[in-house]
C-alpha positions in Angstrom: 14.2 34.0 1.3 11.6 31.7 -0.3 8.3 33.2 2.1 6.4 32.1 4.8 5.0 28.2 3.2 8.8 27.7 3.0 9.1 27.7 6.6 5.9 26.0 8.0 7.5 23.1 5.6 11.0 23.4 7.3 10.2 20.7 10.3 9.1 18.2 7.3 12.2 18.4 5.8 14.2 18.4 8.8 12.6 15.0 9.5 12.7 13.8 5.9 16.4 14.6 6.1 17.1 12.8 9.1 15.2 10.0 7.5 17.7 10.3 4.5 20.7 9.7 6.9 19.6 6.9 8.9 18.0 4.9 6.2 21.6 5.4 4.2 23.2 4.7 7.4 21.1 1.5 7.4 21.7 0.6 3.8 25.3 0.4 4.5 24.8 -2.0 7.4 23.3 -3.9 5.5 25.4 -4.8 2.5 27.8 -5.2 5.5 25.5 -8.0 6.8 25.0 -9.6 3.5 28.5 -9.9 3.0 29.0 -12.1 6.1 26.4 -14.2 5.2 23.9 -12.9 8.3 21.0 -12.2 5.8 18.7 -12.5 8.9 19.9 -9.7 10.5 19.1 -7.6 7.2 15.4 -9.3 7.3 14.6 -8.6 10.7 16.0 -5.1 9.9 13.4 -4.7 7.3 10.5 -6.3 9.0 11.0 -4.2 12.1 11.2 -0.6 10.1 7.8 -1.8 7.8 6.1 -2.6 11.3 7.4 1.4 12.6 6.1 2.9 9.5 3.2 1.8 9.6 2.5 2.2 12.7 3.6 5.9 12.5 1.3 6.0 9.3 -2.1 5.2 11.4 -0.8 7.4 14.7 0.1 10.5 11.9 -2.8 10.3 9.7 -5.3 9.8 13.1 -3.6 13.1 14.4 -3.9 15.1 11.6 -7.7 14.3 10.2 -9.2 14.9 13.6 
C-alpha cells in the first residue's frame, strides 16, 4: 500500500514494536517494585538495560559503517 521503502522499513518497526512492549512491560514491573520498597531491583534493572544498549549501539553502528 505505501511502496517499496515502506517495506525495507518493516523489520525496524517490528523491532521498535517489540521494544515498545517489553520496555512497557518493564515499566510496570517496576512501579510494582517501588511499591514494595525493593528500589534495587528497579536500579539494577536500569543499569543492566543502559549496559545492553549500548553495547548493541557499538555492535549495530560497527555492522552497518563497514
Amino acid at each position: 500500500m505505501f511502496g517499496k521503502e515502506f517495506l525495507e522499513a518493516s523489520t525496524a518497526f517490528y523491532l521498535l514494536s517489540i521494544e515498545c512492549i517489553l520496555g512497557g512491560g518493564s515499566w510496570i514491573l517496576a512501579a510494582s517494585f517501588n511499591a514494595l520498597g525493593r528500589p534495587g531491583l528497579v536500579l539494577l534493572r536500569q543499569i543492566i538495560a543502559l549496559a545492553i544498549t549500548v553495547g548493541l549501539f557499538f555492535l549495530f553502528t560497527a555492522r552497518c559503517s563497514g
